[in-house]
Structure formats: structure tokens, C-alpha cells
PAZAPA-4460 file (N, C-alpha, C; in steps of 0.05 Angstrom, whole numbers, plus 32768, in hexadecimal, padded with zeros to 4 digits):
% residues 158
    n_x    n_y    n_z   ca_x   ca_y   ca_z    c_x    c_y    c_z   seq   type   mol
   7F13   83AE   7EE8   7F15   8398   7ED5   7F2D   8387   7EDB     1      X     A
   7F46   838C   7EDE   7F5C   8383   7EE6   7F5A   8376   7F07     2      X     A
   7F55   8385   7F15   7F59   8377   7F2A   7F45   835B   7F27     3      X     A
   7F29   8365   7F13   7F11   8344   7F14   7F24   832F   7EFF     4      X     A
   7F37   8333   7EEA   7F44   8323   7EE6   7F57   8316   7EF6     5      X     A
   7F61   8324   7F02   7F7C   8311   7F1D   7F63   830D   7F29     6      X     A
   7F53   830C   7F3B   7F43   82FA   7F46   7F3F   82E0   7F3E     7      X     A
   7F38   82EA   7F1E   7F2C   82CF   7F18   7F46   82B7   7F1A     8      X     A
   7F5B   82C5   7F10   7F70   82BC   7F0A   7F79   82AE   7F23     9      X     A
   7F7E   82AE   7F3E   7F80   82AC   7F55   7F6D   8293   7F5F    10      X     A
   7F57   8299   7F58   7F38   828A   7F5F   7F4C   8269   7F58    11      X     A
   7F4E   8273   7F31   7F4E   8259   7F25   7F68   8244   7F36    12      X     A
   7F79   8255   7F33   7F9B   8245   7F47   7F94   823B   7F5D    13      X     A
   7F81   8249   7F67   7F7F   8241   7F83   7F66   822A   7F83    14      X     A
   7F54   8229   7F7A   7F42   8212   7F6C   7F51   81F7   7F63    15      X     A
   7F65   81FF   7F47   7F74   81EC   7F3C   7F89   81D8   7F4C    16      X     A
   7F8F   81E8   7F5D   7FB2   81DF   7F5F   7FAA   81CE   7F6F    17      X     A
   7F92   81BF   7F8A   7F93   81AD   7F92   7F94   8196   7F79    18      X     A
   7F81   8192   7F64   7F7B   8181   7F4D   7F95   817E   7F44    19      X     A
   7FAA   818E   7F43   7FC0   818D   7F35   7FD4   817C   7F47    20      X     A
   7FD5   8184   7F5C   7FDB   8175   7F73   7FD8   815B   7F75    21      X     A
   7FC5   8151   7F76   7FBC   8137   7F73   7FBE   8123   7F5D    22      X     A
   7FBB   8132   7F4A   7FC9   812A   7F2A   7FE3   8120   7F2B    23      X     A
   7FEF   8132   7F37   8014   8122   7F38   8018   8116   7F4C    24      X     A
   8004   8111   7F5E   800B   80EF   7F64   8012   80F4   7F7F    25      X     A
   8002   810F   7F90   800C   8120   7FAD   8006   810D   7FC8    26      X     A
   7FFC   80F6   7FBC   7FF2   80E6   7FD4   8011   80D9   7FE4    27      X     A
   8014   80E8   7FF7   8025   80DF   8012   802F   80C1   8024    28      X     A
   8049   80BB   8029   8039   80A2   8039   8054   80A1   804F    29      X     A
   804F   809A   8066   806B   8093   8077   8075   807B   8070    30      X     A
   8089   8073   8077   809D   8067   8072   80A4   8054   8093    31      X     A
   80B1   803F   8091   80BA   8033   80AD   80BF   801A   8097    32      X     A
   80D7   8002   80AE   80DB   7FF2   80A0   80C9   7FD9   80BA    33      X     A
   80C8   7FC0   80A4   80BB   7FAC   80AF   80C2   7F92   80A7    34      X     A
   80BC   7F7D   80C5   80CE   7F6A   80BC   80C0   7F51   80B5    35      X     A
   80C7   7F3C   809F   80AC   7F28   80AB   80BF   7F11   80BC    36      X     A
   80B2   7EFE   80C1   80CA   7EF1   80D3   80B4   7ED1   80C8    37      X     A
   80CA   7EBE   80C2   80B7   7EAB   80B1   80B8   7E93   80CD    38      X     A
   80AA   7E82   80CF   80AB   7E61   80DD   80BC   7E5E   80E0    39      X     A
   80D1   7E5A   80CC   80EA   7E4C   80D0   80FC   7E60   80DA    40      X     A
   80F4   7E73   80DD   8114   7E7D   80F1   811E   7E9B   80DF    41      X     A
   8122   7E9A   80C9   8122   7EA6   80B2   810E   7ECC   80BA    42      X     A
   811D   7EE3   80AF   810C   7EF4   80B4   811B   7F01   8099    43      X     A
   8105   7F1F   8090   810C   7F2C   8076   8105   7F43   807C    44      X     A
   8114   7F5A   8079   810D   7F79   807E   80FF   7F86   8067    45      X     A
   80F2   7F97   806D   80E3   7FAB   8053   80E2   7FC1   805F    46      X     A
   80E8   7FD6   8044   80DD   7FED   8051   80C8   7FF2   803E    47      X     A
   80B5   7FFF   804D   8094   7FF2   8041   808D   8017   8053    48      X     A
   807A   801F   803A   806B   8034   803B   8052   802C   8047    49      X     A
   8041   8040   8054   8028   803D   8066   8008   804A   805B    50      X     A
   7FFA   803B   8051   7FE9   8042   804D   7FCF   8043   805C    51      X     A
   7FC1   8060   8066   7FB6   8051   807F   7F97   8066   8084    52      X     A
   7F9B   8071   8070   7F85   807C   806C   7F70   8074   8054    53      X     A
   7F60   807F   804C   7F4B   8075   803C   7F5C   8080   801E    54      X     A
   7F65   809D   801E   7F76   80A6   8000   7F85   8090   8000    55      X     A
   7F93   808E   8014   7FB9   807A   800C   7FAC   8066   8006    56      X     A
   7F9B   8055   800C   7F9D   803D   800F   7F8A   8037   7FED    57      X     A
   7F80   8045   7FE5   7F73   804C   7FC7   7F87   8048   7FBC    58      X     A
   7F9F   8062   7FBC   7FB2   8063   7FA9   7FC1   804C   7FA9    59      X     A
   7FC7   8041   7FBD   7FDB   802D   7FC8   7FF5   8033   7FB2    60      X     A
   7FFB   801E   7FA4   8013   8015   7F8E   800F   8020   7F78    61      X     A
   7FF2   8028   7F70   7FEC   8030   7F50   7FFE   8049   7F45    62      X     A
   7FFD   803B   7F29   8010   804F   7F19   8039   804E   7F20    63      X     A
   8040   8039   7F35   8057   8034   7F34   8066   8026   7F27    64      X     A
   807A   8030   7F1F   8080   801B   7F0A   80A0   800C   7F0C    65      X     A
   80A1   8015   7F26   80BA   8002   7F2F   80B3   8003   7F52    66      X     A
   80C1   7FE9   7F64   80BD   7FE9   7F7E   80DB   7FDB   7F85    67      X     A
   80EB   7FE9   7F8E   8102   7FD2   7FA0   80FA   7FBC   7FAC    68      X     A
   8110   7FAB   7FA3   810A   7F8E   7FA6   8109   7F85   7FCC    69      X     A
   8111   7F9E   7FD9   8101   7F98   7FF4   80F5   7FB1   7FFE    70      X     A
   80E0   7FC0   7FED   80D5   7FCF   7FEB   80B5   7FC8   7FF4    71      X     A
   80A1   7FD6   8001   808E   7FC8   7FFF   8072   7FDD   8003    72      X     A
   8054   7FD6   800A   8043   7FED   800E   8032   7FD5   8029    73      X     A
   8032   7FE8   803B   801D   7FDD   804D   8009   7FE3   804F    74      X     A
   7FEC   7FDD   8053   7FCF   7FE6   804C   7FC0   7FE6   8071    75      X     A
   7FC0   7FF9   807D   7FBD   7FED   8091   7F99   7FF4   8099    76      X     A
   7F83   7FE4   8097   7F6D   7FE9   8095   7F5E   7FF3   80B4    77      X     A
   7F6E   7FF2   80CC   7F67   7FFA   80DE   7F5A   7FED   80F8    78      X     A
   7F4E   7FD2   80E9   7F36   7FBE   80FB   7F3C   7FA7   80E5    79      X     A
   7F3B   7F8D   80F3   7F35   7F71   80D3   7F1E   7F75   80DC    80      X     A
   7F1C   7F6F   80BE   7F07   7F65   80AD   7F0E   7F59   808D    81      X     A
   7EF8   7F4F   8088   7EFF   7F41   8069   7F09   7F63   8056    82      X     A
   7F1F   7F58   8048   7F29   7F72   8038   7F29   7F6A   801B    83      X     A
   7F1B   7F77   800D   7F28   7F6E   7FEC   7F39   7F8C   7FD9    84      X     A
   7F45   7F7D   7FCF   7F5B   7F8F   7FC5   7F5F   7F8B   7FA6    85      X     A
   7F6B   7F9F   7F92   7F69   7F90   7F75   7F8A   7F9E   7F6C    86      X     A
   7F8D   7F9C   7F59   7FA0   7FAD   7F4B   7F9C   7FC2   7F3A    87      X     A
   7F7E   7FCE   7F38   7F85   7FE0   7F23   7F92   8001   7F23    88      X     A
   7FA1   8001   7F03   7FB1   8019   7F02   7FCC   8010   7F14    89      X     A
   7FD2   7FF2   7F14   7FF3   7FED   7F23   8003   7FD8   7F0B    90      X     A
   8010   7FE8   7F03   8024   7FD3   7EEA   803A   7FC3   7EFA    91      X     A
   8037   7FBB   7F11   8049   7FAE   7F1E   803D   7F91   7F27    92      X     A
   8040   7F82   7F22   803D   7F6A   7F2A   8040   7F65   7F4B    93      X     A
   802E   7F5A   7F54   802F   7F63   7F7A   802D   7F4A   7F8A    94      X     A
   8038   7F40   7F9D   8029   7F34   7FB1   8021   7F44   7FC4    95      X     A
   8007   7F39   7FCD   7FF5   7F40   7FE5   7FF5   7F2C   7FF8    96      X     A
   8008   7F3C   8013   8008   7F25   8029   7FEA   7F2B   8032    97      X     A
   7FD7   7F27   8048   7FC8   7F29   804D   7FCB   7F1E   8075    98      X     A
   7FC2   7F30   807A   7FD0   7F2B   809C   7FB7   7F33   80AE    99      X     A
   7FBC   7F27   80C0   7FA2   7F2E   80D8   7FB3   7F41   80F3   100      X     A
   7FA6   7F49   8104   7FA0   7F67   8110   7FC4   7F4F   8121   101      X     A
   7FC9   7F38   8123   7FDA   7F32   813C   7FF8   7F30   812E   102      X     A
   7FF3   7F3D   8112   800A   7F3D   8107   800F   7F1B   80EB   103      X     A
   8001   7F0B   80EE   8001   7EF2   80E0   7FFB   7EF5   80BD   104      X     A
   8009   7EEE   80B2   8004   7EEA   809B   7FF3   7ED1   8091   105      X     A
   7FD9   7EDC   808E   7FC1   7EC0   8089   7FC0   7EBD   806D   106      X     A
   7FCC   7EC8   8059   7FBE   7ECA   8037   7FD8   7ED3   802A   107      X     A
   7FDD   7EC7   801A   7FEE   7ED4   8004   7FE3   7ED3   7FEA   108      X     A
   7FE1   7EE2   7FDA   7FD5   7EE4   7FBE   7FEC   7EEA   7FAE   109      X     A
   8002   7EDE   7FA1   8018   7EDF   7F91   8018   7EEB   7F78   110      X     A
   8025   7EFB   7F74   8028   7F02   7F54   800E   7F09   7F4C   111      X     A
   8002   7F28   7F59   7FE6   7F31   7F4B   7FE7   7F3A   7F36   112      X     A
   7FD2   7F3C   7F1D   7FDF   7F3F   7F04   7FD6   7F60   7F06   113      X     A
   7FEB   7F65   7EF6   7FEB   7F86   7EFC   7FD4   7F91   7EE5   114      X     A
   7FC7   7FAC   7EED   7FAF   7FB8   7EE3   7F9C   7FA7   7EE6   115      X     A
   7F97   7F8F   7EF5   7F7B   7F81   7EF4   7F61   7F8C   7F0C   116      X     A
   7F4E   7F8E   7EFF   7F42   7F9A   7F13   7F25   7F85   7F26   117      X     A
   7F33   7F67   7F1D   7F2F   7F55   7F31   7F2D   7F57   7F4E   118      X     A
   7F22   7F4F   7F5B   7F23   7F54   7F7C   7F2F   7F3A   7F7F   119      X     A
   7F3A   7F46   7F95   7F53   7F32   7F95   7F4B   7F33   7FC4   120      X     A
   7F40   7F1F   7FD1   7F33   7F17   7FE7   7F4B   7F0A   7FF5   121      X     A
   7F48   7F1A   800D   7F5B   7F10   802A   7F50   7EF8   8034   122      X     A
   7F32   7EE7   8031   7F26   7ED1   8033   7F25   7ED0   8051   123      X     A
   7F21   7EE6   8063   7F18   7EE3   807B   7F27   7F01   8089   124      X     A
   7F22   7EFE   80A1   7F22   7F1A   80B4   7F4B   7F20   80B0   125      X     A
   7F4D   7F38   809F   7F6B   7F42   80A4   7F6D   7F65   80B4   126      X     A
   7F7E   7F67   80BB   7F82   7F8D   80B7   7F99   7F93   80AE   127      X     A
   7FAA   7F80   809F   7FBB   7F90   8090   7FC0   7F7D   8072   128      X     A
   7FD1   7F97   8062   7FD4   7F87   8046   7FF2   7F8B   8043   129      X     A
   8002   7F79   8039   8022   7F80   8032   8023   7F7F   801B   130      X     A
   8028   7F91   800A   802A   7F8C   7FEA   804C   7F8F   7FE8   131      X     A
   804F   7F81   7FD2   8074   7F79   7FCD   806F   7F71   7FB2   132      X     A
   808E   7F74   7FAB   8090   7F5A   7F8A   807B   7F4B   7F87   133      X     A
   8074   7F4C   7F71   8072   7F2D   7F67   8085   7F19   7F68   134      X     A
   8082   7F03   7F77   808D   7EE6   7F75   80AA   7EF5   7F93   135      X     A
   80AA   7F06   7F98   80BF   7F0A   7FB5   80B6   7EF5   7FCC   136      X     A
   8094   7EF5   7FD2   8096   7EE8   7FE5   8096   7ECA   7FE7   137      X     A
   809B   7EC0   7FCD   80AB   7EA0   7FC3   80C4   7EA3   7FC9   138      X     A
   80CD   7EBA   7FC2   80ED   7EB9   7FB8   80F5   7EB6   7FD8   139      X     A
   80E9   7EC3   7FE9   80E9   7EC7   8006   80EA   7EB6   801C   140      X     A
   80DE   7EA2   8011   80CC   7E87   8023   80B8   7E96   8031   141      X     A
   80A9   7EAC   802F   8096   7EBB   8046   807E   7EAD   803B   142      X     A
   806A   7E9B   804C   8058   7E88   8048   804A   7E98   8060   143      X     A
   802C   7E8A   8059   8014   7E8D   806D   8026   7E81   808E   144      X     A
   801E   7E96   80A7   8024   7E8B   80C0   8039   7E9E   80C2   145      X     A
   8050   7EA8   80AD   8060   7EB8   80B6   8055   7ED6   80C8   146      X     A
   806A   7EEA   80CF   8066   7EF6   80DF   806B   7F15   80E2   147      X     A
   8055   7F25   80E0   8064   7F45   80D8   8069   7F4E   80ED   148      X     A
   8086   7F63   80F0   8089   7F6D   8108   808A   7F8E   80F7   149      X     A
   8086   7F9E   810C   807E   7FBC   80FD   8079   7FCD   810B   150      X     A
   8080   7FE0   810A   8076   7FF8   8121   806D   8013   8106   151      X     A
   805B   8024   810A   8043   8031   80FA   8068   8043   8100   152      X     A
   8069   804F   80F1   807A   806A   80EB   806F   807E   80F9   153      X     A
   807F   808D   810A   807C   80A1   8120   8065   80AA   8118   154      X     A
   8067   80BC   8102   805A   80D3   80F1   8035   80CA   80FB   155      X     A
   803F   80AC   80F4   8021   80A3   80F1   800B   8099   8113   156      X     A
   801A   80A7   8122   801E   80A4   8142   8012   80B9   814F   157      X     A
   801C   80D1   8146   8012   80ED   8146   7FF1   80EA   8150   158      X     A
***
């Protein structure tokens, strides 16, 4: 009788604890910094997390409730194509650069309103997303045509 209770007991932990896992928020991401480099001459560093799987790139920003002001999340979808993206479950106010596979920033969507679960459209072929502040990439001068430079974080090389 004892030993079928620690079984069960065992069963359940070992059942549970991924759910529990995931609950507090276990989703992973590398790290590397990135630069954008604008027309005029002008360039701005981030260190920007990598999202680059199908989990990360779900979770992305949601549920954060603060980001350093040159803090950022990169979405990296693998191939362009048209991407739509929204905010929900993110209380942070965001811009979405929107960039194609040669590094170019084609789209900026400023100041997304946070928890909206609007789709929010790259409006043509991208493979990456830069999420930042709200209103940083004003504060920035980083406009459509600027330029990401970036290397994927070792980890993510492997």
C-alpha cells in the first residue's frame, strides 16, 4: 500500500513539474547585442534577446513589465514572408521594427498598444521583428531604410 502511494506520489511530480515549469515563465532565450546603423551616419546598440523558435517567438515580451531603455526582443522567423504579430498579454507599449532577410528595416509600427490583440502586419515579405520601447525608435531617428547588424548568439549556432 505504501510503496502504491509514493508511486503515485512520484507519477504526479513528475507529470506536474513540467506544467509548473512553464507557469513561471521557463521559456529561455540567448542574448547578443545589435546594432542598427541609420542613413545618416548615426548607429544605436541593443542588447536584444532571440526568439527563434515557434515557443519563443509566442512568448516573445508577454507578461513583462519593464524592458531597458536599450533593451530589446528579436523575432527571427527563419525565411520572409508576410509576418503578423499582435500584443497580447504584453503591458509594455512596443515598437515593431519589421526587417527583411538583408538586414533592412522596411516597417515600423510605433507605440503598439499594449494587451491588444489586433494584428498588427509587416505589409510585405520580412524575416525579422525588432521589438523596443514605445516611441525609442523616434527618440532614435531609426526610420524605414535603416540597417540591422547582428550576429545569432553562439548558443544559437550550435
Amino acid at each position: 500500500m505504501m510503496s502504491e502511494v509514493l508511486k503515485s506520489a512520484f507519477m504526479a511530480l513528475f507529470l506536474l513539474a513540467p506544467m509548473a515549469a512553464g507557469a513561471a515563465g521557463a521559456i529561455q532565450f540567448a542574448e547578443a547585442s545589435l546594432r542598427v546603423e541609420m542613413p545618416n551616419g548615426n548607429a544605436h546598440e541593443f542588447a536584444v534577446e532571440w526568439a527563434v523558435d515557434p515557443d519563443q517567438r509566442e512568448h516573445g515580451l508577454m507578461f513583462r513589465e519593464y524592458l531597458d531603455a536599450d533593451a530589446g526582443m528579436i523575432f527571427d522567423f527563419g525565411v520572409e514572408r508576410t509576418i503578423l504579430m499582435w500584443m497580447k498579454n504584453t503591458p509594455l507599449p512596443l515598437d515593431m521594427l519589421f526587417i527583411d532577410a538583408k538586414g533592412v528595416v522596411i516597417r515600423i509600427e510605433e507605440r503598439a498598444k499594449p494587451f491588444s490583440e489586433n494584428i498588427i502586419s509587416s505589409g510585405g515579405p520580412v524575416r525579422y521583428v525588432l521589438e523596443i520601447n514605445g516611441g525609442r525608435s523616434r527618440e532614435l531617428g531609426i526610420l524605414p531604410g535603416a540597417r540591422i547588424v547582428a550576429e545569432p548568439p553562439a548558443a544559437l549556432l550550435k
